[in-house]
N, CA, C, O and CB atoms as a CASP TS submission, in Angstrom:
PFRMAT TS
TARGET T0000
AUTHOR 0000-0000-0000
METHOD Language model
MODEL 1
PARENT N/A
ATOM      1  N   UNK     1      15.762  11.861 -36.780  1.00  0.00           N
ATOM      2  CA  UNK     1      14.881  10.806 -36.332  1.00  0.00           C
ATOM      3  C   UNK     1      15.424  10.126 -35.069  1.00  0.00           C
ATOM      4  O   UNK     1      14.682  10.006 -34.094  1.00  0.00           O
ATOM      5  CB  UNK     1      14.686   9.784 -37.444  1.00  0.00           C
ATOM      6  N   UNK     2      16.641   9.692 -35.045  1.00  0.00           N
ATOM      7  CA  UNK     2      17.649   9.210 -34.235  1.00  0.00           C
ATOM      8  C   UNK     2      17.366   9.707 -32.554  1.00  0.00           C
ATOM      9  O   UNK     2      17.123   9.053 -31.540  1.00  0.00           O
ATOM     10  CB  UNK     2      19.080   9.789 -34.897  1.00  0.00           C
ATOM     11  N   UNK     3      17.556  11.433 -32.857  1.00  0.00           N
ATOM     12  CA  UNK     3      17.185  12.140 -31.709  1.00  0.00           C
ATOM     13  C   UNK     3      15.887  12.346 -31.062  1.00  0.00           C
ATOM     14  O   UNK     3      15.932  12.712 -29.887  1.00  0.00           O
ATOM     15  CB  UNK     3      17.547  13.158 -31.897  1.00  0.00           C
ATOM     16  N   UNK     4      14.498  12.148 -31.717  1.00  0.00           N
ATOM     17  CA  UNK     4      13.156  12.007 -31.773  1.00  0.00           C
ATOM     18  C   UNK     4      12.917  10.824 -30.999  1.00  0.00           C
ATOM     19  O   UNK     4      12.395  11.015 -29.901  1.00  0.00           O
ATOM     20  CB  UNK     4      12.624  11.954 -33.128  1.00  0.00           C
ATOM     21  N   UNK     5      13.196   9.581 -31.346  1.00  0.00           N
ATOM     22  CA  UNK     5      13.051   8.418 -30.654  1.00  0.00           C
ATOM     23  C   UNK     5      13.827   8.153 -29.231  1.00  0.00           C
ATOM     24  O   UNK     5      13.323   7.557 -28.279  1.00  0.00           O
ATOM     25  CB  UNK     5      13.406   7.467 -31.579  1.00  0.00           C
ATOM     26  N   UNK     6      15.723   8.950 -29.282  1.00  0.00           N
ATOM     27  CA  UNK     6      15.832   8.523 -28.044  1.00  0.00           C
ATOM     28  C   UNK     6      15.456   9.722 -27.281  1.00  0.00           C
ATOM     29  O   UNK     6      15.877   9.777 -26.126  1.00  0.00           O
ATOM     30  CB  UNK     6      17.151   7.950 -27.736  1.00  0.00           C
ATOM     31  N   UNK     7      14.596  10.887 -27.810  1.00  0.00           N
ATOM     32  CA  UNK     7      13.898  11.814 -26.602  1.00  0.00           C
ATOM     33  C   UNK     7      12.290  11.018 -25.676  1.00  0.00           C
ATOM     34  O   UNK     7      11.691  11.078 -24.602  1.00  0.00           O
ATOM     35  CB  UNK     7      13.309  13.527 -27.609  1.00  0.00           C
ATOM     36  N   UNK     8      12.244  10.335 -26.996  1.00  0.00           N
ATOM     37  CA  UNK     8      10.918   9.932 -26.622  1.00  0.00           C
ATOM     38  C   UNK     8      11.044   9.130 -25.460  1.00  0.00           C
ATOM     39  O   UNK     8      10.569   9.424 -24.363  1.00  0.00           O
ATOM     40  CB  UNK     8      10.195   9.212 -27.686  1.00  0.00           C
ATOM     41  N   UNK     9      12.082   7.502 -25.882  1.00  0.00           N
ATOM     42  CA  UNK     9      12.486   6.679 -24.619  1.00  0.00           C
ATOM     43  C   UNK     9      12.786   6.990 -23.690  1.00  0.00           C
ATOM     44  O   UNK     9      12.514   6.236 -22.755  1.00  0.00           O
ATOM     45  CB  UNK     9      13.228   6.043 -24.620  1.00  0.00           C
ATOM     46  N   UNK    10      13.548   8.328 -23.386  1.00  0.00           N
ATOM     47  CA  UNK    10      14.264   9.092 -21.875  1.00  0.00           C
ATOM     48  C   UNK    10      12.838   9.640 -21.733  1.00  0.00           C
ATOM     49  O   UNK    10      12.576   9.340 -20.569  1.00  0.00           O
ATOM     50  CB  UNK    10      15.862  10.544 -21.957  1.00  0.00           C
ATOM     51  N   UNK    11      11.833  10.226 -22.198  1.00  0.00           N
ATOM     52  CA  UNK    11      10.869  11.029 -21.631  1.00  0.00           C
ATOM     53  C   UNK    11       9.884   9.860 -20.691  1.00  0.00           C
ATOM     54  O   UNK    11       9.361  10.002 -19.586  1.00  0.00           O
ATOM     55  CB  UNK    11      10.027  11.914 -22.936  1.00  0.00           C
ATOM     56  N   UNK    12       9.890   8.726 -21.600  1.00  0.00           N
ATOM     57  CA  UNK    12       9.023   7.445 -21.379  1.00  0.00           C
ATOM     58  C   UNK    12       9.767   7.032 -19.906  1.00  0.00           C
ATOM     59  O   UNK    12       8.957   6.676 -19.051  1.00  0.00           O
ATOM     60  CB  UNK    12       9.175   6.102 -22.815  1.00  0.00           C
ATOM     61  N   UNK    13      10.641   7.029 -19.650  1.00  0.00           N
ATOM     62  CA  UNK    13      11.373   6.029 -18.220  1.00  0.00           C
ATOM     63  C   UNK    13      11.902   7.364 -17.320  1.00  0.00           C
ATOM     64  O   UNK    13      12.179   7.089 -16.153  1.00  0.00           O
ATOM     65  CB  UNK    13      13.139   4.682 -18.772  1.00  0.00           C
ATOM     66  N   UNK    14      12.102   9.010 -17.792  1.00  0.00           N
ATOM     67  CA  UNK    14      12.486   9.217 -17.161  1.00  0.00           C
ATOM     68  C   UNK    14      11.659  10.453 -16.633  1.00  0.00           C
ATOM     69  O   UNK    14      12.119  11.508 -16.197  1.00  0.00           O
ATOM     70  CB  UNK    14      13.541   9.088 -17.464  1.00  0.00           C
ATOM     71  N   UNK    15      10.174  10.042 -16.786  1.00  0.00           N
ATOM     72  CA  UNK    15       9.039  10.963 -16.581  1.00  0.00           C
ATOM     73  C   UNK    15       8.888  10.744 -14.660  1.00  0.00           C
ATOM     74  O   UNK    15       9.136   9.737 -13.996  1.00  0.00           O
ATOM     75  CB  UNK    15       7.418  10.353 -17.731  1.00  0.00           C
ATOM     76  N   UNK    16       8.478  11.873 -14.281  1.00  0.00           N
ATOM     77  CA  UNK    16       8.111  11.499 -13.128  1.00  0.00           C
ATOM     78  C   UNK    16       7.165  11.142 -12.442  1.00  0.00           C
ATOM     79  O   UNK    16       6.818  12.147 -11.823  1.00  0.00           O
ATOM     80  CB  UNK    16       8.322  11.969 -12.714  1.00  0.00           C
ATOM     81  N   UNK    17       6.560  10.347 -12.185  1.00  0.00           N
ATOM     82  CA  UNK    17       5.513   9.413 -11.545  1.00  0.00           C
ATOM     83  C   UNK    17       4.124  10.529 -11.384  1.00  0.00           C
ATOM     84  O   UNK    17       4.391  11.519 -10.701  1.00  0.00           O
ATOM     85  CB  UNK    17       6.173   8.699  -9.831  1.00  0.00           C
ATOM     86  N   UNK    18       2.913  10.475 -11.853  1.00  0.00           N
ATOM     87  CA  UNK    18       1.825  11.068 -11.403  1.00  0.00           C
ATOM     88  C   UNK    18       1.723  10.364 -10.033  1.00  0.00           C
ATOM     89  O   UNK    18       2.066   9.210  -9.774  1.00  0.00           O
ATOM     90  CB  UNK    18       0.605  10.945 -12.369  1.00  0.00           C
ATOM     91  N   UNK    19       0.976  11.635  -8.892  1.00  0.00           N
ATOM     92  CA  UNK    19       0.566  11.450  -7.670  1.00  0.00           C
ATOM     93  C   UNK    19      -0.581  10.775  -7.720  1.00  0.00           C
ATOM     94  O   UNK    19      -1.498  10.891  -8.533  1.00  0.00           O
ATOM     95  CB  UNK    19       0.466  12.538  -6.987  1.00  0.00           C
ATOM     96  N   UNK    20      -0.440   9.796  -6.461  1.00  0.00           N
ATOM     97  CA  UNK    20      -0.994   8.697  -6.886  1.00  0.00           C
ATOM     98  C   UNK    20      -3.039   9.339  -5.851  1.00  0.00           C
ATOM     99  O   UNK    20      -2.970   9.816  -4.719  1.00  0.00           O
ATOM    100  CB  UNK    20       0.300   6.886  -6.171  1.00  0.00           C
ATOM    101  N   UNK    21      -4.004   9.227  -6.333  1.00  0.00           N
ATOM    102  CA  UNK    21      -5.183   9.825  -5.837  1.00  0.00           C
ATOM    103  C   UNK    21      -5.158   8.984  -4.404  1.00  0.00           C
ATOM    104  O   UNK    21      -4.729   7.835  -4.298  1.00  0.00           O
ATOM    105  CB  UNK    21      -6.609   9.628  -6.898  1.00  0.00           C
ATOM    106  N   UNK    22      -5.707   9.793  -3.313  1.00  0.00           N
ATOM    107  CA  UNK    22      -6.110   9.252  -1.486  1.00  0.00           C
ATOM    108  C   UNK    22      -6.199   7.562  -2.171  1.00  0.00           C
ATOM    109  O   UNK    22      -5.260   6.792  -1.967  1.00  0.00           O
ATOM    110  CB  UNK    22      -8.306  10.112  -0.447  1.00  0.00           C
ATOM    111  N   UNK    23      -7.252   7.186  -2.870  1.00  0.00           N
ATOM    112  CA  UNK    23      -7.967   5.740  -2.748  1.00  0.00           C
ATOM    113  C   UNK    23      -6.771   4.742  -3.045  1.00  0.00           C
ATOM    114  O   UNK    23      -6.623   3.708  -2.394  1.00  0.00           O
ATOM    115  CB  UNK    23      -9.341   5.498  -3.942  1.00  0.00           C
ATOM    116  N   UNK    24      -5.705   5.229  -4.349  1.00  0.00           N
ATOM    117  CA  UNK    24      -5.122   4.041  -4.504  1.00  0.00           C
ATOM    118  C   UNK    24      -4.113   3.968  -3.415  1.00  0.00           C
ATOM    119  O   UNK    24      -3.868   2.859  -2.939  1.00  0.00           O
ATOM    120  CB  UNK    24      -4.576   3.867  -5.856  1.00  0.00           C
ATOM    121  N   UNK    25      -3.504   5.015  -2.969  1.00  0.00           N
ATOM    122  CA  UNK    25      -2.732   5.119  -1.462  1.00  0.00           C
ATOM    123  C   UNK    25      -3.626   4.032  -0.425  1.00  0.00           C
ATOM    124  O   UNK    25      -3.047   2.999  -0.089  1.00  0.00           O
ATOM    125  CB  UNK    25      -2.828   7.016  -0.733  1.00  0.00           C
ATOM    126  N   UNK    26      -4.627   4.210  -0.071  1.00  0.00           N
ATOM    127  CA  UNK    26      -5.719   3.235   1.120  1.00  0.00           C
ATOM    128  C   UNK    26      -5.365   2.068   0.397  1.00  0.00           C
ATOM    129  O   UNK    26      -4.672   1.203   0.932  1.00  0.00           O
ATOM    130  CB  UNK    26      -7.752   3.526   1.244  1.00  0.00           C
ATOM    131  N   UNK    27      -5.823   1.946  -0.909  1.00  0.00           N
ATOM    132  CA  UNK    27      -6.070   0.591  -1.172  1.00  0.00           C
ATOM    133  C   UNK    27      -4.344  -0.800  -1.289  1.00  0.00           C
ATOM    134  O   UNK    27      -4.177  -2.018  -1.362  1.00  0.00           O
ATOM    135  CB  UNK    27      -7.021   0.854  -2.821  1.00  0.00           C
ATOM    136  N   UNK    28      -3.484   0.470  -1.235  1.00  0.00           N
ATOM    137  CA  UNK    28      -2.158   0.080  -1.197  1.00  0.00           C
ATOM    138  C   UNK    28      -1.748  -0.396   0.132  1.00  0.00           C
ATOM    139  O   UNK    28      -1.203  -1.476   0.362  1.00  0.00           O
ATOM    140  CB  UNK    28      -1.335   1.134  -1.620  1.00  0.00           C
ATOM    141  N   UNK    29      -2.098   0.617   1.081  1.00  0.00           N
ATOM    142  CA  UNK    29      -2.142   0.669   2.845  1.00  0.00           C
ATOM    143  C   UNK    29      -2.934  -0.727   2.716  1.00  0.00           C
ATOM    144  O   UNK    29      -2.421  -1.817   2.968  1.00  0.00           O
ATOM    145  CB  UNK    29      -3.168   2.271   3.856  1.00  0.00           C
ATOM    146  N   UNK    30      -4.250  -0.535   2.291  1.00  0.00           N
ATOM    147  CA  UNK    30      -5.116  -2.031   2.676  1.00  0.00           C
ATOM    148  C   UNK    30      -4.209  -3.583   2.705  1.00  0.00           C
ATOM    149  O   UNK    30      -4.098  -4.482   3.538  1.00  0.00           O
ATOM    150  CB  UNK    30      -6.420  -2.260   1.304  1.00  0.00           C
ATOM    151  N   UNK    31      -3.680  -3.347   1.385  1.00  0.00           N
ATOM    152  CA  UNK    31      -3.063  -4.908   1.275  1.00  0.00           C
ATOM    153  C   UNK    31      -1.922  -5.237   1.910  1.00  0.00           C
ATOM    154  O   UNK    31      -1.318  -6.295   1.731  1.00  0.00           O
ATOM    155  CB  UNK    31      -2.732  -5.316  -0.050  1.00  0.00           C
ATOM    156  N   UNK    32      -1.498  -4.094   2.884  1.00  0.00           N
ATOM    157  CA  UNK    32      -0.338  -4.623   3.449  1.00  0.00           C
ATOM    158  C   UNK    32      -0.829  -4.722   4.718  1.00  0.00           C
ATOM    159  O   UNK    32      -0.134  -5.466   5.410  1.00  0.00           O
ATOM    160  CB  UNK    32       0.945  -3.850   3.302  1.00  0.00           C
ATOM    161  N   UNK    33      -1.684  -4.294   5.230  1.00  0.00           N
ATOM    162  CA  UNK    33      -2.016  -4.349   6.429  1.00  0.00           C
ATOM    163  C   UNK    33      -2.631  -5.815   6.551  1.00  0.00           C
ATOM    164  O   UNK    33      -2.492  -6.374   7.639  1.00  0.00           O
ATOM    165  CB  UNK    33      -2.894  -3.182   6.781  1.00  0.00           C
ATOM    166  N   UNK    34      -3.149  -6.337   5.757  1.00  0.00           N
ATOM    167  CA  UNK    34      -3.722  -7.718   5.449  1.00  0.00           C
ATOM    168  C   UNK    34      -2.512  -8.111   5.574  1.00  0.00           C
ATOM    169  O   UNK    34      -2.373  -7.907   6.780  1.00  0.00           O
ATOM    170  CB  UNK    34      -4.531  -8.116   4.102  1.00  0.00           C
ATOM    171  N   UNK    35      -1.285  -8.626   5.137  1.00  0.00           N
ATOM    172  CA  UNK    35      -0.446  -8.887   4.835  1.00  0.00           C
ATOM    173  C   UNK    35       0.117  -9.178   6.081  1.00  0.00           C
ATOM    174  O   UNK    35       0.295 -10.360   6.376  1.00  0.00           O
ATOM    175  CB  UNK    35      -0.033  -8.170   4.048  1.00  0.00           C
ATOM    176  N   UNK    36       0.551  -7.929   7.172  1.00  0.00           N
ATOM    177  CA  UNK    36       1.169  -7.755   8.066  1.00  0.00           C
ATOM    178  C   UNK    36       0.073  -8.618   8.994  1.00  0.00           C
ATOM    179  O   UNK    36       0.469  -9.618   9.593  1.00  0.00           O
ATOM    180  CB  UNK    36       1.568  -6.284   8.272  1.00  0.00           C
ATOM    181  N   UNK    37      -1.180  -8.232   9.078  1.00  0.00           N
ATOM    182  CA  UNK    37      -2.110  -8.970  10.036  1.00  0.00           C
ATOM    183  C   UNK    37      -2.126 -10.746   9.963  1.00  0.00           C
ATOM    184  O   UNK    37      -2.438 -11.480  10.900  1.00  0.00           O
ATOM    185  CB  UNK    37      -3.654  -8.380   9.665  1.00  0.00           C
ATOM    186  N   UNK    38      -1.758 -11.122   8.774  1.00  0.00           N
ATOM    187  CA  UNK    38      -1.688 -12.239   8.154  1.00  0.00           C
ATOM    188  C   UNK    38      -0.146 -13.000   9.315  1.00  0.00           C
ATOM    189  O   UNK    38      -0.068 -14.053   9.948  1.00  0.00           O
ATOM    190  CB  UNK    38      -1.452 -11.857   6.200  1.00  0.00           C
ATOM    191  N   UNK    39       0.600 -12.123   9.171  1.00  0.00           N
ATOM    192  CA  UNK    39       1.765 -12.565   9.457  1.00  0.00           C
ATOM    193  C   UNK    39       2.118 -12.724  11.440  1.00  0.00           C
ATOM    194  O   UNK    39       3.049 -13.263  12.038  1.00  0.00           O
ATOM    195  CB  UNK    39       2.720 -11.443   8.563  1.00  0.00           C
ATOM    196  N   UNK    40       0.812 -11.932  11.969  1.00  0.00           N
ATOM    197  CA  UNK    40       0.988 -11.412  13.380  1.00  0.00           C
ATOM    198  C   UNK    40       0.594 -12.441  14.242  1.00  0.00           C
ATOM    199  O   UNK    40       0.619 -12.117  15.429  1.00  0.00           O
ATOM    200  CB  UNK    40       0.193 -10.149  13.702  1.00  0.00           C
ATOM    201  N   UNK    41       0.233 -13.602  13.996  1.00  0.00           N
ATOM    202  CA  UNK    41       0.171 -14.679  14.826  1.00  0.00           C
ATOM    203  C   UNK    41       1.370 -15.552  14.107  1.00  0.00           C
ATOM    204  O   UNK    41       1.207 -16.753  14.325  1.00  0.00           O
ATOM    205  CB  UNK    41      -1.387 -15.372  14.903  1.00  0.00           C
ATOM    206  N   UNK    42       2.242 -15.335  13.505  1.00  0.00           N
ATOM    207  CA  UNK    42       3.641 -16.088  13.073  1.00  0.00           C
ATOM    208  C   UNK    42       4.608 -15.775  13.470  1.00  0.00           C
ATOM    209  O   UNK    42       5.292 -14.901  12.937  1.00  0.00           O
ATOM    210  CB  UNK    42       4.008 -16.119  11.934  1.00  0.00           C
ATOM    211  N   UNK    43       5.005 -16.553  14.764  1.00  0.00           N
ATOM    212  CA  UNK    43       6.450 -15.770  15.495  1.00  0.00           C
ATOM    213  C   UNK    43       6.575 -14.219  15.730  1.00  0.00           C
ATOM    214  O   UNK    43       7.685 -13.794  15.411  1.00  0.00           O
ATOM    215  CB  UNK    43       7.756 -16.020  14.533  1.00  0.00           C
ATOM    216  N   UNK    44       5.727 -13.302  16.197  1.00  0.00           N
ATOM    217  CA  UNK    44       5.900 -11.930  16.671  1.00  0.00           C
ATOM    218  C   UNK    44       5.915 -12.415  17.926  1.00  0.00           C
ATOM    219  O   UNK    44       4.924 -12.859  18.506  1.00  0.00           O
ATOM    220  CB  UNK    44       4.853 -10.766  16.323  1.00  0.00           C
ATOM    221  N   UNK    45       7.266 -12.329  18.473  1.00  0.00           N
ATOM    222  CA  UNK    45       7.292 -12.805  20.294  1.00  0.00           C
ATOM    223  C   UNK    45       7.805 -11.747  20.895  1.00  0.00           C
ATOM    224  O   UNK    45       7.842 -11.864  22.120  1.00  0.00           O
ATOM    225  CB  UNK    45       8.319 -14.181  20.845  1.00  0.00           C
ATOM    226  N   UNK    46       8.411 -10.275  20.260  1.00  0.00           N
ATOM    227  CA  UNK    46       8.292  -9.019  20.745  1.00  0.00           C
ATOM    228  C   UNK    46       7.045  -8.002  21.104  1.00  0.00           C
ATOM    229  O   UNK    46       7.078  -6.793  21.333  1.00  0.00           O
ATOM    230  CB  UNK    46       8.924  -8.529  19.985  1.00  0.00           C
ATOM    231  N   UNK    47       6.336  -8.586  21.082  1.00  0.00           N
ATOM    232  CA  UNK    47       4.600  -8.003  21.455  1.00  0.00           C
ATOM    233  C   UNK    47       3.947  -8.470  22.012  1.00  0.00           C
ATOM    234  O   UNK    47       3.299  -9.374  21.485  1.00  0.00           O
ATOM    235  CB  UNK    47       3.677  -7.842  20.670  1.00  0.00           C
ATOM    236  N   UNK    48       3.734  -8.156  23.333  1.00  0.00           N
ATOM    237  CA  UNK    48       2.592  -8.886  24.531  1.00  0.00           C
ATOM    238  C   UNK    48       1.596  -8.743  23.934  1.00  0.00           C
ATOM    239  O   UNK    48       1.177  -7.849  23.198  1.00  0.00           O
ATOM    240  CB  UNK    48       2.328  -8.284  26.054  1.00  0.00           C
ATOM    241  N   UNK    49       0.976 -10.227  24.478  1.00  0.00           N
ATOM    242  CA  UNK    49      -0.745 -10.457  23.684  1.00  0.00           C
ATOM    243  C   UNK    49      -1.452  -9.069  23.802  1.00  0.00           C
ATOM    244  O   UNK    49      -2.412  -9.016  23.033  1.00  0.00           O
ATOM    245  CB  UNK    49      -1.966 -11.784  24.656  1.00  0.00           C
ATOM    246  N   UNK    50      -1.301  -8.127  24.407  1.00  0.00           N
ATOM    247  CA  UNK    50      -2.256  -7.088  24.568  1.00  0.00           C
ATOM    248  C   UNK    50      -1.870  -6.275  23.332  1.00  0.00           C
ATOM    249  O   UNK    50      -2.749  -5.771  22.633  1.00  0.00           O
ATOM    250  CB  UNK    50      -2.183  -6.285  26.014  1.00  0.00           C
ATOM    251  N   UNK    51      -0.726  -6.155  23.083  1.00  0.00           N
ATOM    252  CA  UNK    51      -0.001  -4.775  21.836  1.00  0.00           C
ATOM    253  C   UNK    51      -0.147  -6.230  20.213  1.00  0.00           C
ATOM    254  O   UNK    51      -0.257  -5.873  19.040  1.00  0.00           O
ATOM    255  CB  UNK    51       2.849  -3.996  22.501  1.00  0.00           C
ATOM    256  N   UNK    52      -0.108  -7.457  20.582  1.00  0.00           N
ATOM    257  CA  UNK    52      -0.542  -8.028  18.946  1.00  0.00           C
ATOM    258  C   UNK    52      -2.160  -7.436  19.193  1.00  0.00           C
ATOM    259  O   UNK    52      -2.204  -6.487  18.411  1.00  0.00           O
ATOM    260  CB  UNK    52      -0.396 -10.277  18.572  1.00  0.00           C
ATOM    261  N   UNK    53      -3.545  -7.519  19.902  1.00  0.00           N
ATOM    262  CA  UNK    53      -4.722  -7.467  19.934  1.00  0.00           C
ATOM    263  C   UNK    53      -4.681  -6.053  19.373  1.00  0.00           C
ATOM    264  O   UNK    53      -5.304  -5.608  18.410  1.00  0.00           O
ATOM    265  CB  UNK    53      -5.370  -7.819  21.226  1.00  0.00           C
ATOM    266  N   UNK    54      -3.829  -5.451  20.164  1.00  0.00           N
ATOM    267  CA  UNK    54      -4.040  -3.698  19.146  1.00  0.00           C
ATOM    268  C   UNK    54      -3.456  -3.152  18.173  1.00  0.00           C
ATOM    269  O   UNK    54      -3.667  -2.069  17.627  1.00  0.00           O
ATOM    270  CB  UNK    54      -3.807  -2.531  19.757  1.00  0.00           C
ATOM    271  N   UNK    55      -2.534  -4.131  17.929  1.00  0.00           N
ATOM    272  CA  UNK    55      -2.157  -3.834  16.607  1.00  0.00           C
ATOM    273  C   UNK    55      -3.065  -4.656  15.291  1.00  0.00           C
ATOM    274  O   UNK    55      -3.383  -4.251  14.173  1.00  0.00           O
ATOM    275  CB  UNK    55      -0.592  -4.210  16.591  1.00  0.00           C
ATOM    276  N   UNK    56      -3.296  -5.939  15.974  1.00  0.00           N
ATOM    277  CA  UNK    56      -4.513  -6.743  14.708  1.00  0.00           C
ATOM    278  C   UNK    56      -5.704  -5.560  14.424  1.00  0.00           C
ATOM    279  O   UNK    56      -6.204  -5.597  13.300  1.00  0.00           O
ATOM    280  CB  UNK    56      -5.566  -8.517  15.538  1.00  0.00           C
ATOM    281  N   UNK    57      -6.251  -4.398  15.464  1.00  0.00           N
ATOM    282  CA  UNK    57      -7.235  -4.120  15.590  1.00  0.00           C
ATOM    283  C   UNK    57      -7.060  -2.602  14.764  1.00  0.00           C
ATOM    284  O   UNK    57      -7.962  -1.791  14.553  1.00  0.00           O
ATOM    285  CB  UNK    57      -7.644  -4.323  17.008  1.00  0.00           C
ATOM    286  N   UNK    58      -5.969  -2.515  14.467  1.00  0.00           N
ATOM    287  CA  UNK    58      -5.638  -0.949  14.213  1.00  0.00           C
ATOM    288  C   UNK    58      -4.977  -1.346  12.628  1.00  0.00           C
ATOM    289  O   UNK    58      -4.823  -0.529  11.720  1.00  0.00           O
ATOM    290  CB  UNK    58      -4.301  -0.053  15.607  1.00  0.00           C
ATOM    291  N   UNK    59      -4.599  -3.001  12.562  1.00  0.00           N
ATOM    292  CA  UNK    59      -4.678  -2.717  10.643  1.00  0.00           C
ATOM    293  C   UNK    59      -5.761  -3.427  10.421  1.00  0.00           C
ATOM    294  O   UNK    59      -5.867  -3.566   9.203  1.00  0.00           O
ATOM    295  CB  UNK    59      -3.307  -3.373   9.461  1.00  0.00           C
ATOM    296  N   UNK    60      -7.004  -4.180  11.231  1.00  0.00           N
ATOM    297  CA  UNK    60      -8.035  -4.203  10.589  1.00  0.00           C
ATOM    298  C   UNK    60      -9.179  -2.967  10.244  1.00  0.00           C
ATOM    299  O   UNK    60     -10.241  -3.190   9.663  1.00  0.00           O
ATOM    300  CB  UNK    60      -8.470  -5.104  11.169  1.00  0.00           C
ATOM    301  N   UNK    61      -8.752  -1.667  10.706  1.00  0.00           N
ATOM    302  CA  UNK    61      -8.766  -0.866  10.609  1.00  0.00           C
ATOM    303  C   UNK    61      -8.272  -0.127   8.998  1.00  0.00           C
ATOM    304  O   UNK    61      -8.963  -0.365   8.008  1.00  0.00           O
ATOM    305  CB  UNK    61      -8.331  -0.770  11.660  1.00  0.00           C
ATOM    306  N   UNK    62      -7.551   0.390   8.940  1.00  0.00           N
ATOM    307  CA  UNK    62      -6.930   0.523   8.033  1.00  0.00           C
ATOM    308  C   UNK    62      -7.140  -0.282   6.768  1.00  0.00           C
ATOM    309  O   UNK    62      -7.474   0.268   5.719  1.00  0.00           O
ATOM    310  CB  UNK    62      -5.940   0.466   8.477  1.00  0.00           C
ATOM    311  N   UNK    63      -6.854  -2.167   6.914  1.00  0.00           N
ATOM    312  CA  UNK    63      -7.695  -2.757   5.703  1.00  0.00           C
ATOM    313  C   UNK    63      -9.181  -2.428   5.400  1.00  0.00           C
ATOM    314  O   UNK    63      -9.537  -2.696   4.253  1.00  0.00           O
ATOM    315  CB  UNK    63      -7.706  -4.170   5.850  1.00  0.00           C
ATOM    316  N   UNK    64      -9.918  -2.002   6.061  1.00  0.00           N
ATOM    317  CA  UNK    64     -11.521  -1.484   6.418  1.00  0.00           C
ATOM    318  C   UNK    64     -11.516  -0.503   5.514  1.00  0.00           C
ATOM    319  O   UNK    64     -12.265  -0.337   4.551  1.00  0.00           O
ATOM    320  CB  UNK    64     -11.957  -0.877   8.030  1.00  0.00           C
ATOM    321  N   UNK    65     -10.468   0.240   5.955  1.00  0.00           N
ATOM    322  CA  UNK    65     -10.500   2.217   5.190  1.00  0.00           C
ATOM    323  C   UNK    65     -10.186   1.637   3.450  1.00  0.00           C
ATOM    324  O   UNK    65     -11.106   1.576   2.634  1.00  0.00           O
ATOM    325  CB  UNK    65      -8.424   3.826   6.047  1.00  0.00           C
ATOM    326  N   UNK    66      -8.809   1.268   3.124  1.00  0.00           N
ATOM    327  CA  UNK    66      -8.748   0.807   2.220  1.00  0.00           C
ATOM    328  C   UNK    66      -9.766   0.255   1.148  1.00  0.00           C
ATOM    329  O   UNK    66     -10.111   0.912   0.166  1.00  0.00           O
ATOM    330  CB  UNK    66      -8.161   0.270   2.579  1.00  0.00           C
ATOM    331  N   UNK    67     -10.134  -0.799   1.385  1.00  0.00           N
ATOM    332  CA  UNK    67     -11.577  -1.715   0.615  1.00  0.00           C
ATOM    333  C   UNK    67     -12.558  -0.779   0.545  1.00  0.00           C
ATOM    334  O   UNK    67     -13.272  -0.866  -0.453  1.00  0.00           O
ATOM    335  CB  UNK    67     -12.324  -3.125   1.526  1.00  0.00           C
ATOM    336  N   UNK    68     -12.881   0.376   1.565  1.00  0.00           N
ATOM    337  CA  UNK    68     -14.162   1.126   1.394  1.00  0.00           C
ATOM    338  C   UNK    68     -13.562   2.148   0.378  1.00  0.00           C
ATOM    339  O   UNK    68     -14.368   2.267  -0.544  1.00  0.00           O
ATOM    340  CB  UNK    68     -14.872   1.817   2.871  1.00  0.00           C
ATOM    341  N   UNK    69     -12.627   2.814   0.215  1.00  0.00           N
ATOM    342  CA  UNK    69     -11.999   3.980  -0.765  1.00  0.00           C
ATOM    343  C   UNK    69     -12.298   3.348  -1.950  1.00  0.00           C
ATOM    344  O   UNK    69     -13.057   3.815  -2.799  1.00  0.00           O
ATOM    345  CB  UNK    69     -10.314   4.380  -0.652  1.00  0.00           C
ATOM    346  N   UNK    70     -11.392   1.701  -2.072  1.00  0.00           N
ATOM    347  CA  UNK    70     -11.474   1.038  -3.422  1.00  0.00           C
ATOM    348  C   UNK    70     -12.615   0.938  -4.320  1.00  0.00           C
ATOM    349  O   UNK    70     -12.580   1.124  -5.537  1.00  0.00           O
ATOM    350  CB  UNK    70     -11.173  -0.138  -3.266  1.00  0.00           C
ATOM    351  N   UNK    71     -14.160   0.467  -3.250  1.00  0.00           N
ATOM    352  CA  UNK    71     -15.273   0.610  -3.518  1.00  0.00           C
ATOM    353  C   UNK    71     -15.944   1.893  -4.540  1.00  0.00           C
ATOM    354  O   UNK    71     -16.541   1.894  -5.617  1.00  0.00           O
ATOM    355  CB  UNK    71     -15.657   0.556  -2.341  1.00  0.00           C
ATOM    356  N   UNK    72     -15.447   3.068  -3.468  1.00  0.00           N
ATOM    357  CA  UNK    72     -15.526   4.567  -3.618  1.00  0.00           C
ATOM    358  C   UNK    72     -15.621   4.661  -5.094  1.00  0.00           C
ATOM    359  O   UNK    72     -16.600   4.896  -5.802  1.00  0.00           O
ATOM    360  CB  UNK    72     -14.239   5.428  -2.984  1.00  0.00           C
ATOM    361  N   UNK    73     -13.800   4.313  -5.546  1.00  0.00           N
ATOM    362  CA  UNK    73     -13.550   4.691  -7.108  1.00  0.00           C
ATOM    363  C   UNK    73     -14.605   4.361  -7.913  1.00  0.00           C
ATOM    364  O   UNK    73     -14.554   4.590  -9.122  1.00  0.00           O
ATOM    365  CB  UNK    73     -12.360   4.006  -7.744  1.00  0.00           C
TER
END
């Protein structure tokens, strides 16, 4: 019995992760890009106003793709 239960617990923690489907990947991408966009008018003083405008524009992008996949499911 002993050996039954601690096969079970090592199988339980030491299983390897199912691949995760395109949508929850986007929808993962989505919230950080929110996140990061959130953060890009807070002290980013290594990025001329032109490279923050294309970078806001390229993870509102990406949050876009995200939310529409999430929808998808």
């Amino acid at each position: 019995m002993a050996d039954s239960v601690r096969d079970a617990v090592l199988g339980s923690v030491l299983v390897q992760p199912q691949r995760s489907r395109a949508g929850d990947l986007a929808g993962k991408a989505a919230v950080h890009a929110i996140a990061l966009k959130a953060l890009l008018g807070d002290g980013v003083r290594h990025l001329t106003p032109g490279e923050r405008i294309l970078l806001g524009e390229w993870l509102d992008r990406i949050a876009d793709d995200g939310t529409a996949a999430e929808t998808a499911d």
